[in-house]
N, C-alpha and C positions, 0 to 999 in steps of 0.2 A: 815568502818568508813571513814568517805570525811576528807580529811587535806590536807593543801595549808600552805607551806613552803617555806617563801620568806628568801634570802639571799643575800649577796652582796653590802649591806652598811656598809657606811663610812665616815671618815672625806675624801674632798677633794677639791684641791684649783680653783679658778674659771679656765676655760677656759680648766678643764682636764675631765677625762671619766670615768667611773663605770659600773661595766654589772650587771643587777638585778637578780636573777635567781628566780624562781616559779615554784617549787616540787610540784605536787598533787600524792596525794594516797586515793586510794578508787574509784578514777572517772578517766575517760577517756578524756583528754583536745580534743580528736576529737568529741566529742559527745557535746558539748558549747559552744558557745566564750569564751573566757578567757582574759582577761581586768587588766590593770592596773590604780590606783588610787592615788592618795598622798592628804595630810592633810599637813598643816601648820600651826604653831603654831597661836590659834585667828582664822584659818579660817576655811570653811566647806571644806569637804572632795571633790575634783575635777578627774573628768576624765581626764586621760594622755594619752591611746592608748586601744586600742583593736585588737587581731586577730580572724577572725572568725573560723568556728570548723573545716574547712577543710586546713585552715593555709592558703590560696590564699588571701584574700580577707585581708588587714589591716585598722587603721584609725587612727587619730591623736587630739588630740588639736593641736590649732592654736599655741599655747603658745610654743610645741613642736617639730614642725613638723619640719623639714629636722634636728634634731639635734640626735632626740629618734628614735629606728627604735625596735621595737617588732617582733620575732622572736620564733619559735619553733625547738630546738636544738636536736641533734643525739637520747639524752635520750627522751624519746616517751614524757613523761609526764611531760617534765619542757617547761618551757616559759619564753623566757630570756627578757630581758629591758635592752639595749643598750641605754647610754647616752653619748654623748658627747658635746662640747662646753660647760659645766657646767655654771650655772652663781648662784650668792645666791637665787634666787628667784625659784631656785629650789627645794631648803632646805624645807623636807618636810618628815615624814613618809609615805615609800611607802608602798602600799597593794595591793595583788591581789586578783582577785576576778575571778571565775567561773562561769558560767552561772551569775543569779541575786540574788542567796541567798547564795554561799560559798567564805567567805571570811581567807585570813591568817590572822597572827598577825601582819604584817606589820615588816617592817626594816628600819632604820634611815638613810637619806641623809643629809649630813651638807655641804655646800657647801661654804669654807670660807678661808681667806687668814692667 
């Protein structure tokens, strides 16, 4: 059974940092890319970053780049989401997703004073 197990939100005040974490069980995060997404309340679901399955290769939205940096951590099968410089417009339910059809349940970033 595939499950992707996001963790790592929270409340937090502009201009500080939160690390996402993205547990899969059942798949292999070297075998996909593995992507994260966020939703905001009113809007459609947006690409944030991606790494590809050999972990070399990264990508970014423009919205995030030099602040988010995506990462594959000691545990084989997590994929972290490093944020920092927070600003509200951040504030979004984040999700991760696995190749194109596995996604978690998402975790809440509030980004607010």
């Amino acid at each position: 059974q595939i499950q992707l197990v996001e963790s790592g939100g929270g409340l937090v005040q502009p201009g500080g940092s939160l690390r996402l974490s993205c547990t899969v069980t059942g798949f292999t995060v070297s075998t996909y890319a593995t992507s994260w997404y966020r939703q905001a309340p009113g809007k459609e679901r947006e690409f944030v970053a991606v790494i590809e399955n050999t972990g070399r290769s990264t990508m970014y939205a423009d919205s995030v780049k030099g602040r988010f940096t995506i990462f594959r951590g000691n545990a084989k099968n997590t994929v972290y989401l490093q944020m920092n410089s927070l600003t509200p417009e951040d504030t979004a339910v984040y999700y991760c997703r696995i190749g194109t059809r596995f996604w978690g349940q998402g975790t809440q970033v509030t980004v607010s004073s």
